[in-house]
Residue frames relative to the residue before (quaternion, step in Angstrom):
aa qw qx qy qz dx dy dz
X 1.0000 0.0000 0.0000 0.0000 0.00 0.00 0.00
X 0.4275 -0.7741 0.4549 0.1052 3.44 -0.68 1.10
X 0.2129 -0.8903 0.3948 0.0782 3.51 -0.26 1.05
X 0.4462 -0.5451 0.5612 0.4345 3.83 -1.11 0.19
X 0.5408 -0.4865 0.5084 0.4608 3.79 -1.41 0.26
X 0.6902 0.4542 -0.4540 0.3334 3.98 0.72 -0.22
X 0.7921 -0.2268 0.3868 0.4141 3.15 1.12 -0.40
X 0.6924 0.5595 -0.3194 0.3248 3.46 0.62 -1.51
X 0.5689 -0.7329 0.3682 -0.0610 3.48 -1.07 1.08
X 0.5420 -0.4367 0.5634 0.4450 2.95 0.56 -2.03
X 0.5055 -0.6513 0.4524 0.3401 3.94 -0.53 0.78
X 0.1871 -0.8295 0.5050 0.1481 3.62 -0.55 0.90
X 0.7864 -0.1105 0.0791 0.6026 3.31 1.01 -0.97
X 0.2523 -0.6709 0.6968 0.0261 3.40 -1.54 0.79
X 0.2132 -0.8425 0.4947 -0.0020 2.94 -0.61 1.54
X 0.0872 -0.8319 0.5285 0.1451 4.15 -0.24 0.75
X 0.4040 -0.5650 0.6319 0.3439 3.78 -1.00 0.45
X 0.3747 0.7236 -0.5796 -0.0090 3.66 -1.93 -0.29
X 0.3413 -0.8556 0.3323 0.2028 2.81 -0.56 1.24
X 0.6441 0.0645 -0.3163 0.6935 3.69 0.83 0.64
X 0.6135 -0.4869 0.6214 -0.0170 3.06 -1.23 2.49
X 0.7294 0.3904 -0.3108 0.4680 4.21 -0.10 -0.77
X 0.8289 0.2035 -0.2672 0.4473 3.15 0.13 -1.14
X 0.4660 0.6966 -0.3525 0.4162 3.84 0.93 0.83
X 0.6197 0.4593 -0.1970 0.6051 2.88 1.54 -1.33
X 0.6398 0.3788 -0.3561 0.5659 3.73 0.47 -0.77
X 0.6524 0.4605 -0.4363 0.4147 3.90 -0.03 -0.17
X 0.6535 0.5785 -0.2159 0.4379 3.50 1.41 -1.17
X 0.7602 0.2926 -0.0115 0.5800 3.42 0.68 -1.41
X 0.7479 0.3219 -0.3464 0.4659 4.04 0.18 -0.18
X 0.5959 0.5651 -0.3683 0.4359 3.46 1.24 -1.55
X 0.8093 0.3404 0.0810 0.4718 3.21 -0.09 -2.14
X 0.0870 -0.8444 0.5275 0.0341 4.09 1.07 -0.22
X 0.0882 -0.6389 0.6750 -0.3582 2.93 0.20 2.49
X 0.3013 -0.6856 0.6208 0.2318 2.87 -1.09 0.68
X 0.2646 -0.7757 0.4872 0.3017 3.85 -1.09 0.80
X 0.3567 -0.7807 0.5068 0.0796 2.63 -1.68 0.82
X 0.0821 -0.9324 0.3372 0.1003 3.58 -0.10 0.29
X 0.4140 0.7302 -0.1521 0.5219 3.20 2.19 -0.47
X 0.7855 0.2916 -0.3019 0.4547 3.70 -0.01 -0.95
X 0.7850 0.1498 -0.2157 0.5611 4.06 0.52 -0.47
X 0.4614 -0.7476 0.2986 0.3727 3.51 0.84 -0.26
X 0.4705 0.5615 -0.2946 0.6137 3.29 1.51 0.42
X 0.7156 -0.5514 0.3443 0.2556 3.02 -1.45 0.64
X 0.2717 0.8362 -0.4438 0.1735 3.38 0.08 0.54
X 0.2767 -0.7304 0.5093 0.3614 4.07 -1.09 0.24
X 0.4849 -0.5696 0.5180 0.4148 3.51 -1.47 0.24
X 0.2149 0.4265 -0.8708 -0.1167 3.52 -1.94 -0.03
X 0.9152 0.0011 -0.0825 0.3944 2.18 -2.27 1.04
X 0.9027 -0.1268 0.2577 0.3204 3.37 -1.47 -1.23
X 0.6214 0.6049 -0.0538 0.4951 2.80 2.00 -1.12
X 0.0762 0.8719 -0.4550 -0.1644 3.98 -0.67 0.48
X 0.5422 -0.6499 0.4550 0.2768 3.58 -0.71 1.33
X 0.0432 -0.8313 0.5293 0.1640 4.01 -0.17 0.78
X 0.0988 -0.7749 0.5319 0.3268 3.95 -0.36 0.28
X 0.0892 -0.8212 0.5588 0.0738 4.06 -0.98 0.53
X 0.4400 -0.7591 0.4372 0.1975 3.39 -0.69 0.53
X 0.3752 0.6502 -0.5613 0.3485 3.37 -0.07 1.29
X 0.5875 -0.5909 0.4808 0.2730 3.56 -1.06 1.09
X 0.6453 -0.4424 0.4419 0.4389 4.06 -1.05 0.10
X 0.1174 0.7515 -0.6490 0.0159 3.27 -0.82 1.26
X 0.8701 -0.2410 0.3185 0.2888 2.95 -2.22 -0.40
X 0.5712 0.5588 -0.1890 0.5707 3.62 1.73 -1.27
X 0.5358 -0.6351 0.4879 0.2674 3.51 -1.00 1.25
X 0.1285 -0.6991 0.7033 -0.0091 2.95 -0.95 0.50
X 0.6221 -0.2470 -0.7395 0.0718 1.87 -1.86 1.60
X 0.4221 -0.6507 0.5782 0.2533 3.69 -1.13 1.34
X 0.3312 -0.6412 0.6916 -0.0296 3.25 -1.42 2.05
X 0.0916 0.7877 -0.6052 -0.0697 3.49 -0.93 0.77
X 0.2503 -0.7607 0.5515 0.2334 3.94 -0.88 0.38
X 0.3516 -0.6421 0.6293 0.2610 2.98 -1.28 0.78
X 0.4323 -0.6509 0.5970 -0.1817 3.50 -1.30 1.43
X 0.4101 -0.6221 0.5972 0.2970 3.82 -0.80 1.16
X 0.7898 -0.0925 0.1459 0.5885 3.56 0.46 -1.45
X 0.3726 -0.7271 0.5274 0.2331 3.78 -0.44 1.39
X 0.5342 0.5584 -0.4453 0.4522 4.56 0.69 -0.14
X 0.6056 0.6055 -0.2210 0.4667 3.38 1.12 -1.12
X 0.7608 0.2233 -0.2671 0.5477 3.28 0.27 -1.29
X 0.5999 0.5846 -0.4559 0.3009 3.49 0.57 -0.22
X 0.5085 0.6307 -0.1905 0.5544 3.34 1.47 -0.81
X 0.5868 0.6481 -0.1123 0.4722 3.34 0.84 -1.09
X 0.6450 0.5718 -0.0746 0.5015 3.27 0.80 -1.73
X 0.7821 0.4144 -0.0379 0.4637 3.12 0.22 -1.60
X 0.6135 0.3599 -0.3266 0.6224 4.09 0.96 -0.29
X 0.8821 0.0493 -0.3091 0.3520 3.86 0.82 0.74
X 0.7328 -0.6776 0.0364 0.0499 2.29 1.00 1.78
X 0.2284 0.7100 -0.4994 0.4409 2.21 2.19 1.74
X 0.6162 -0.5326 0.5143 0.2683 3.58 -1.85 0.61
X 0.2544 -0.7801 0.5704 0.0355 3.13 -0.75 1.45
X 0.2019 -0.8358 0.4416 0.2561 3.75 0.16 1.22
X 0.7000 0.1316 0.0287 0.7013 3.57 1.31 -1.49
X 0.4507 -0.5694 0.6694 0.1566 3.49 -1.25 0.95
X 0.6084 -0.4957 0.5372 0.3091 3.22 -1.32 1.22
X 0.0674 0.8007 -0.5909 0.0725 3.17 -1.52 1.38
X 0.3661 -0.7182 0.4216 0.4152 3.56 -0.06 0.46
X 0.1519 -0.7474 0.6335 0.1305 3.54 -1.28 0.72
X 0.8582 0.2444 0.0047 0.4515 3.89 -0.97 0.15
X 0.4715 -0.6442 0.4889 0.3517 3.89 1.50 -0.13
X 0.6605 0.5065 -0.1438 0.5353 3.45 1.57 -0.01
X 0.8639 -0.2811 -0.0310 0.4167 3.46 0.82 -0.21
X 0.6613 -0.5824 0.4116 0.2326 3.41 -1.42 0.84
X 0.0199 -0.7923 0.6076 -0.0518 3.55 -0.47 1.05
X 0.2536 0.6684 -0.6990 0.0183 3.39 -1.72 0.69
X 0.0025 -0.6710 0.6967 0.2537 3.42 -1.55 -0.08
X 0.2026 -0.5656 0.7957 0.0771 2.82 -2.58 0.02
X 0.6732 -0.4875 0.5421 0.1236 2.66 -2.06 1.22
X 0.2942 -0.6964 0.6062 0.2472 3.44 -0.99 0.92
X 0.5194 -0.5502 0.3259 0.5668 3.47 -0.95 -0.79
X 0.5495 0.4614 -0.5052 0.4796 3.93 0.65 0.50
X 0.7246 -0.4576 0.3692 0.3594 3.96 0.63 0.38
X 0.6587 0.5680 -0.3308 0.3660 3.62 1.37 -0.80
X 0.2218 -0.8382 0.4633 0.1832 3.62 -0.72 0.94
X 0.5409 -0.6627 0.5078 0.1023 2.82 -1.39 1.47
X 0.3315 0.7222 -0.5723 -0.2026 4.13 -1.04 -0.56
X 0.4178 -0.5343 0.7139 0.1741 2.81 -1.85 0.72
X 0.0835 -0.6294 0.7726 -0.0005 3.23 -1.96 0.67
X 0.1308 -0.5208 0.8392 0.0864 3.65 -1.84 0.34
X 0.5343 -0.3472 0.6948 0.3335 2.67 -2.71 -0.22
X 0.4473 -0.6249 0.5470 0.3321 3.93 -1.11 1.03
């Protein structure tokens, strides 16, 4: 698999708001017949491809939506990376779940990006 010089991988997860999570899941899996997944982020979520579609309960906010994450060799690195050109670092890599390494950045229209590894 062929990499960016930062690192970047391949889209790991796509995060969707909704405010009723049921009638999402049944639109996800019966409508559209995704299979769920529940293993790769630990949350409910369906596979495409390589990629997994997460649904989350939260009402329409201010935060873009739908949240694009990349999967990353090592998420410090690209963060490191990031930061020596003097891209905006919105959230510092943080570990989630004892399992993986999360950050985002600001593109240059304001929209945030995140990247994620395996800790």
């Amino acid at each position: 698999m062929k990499t960016s010089p930062l690192g970047f991988q391949s889209v790991k997860v796509i995060a969707l708001a909704a405010t009723d999570v049921d009638r999402a899941r049944r639109f996800y899996s019966e409508t559209l017949q995704l299979e769920e997944d529940r293993e790769t982020t630990g949350q409910v979520g369906y596979g495409i491809g390589n990629s997994v579609l997460v649904i989350r309960q939260y009402p329409p906010t201010d935060d873009p939506n739908p949240r694009i994450t990349l999967q990353v060799q090592d998420a410090r690195e690209t963060e490191k990376r990031l930061t020596e050109r003097a891209v905006t670092i919105s959230d510092p890599v943080t570990l989630y779940d004892d399992k993986f390494l999360v950050g985002g950045f600001l593109d240059s229209e304001g929209n945030k990006v995140w990247f994620c590894s395996y800790a």
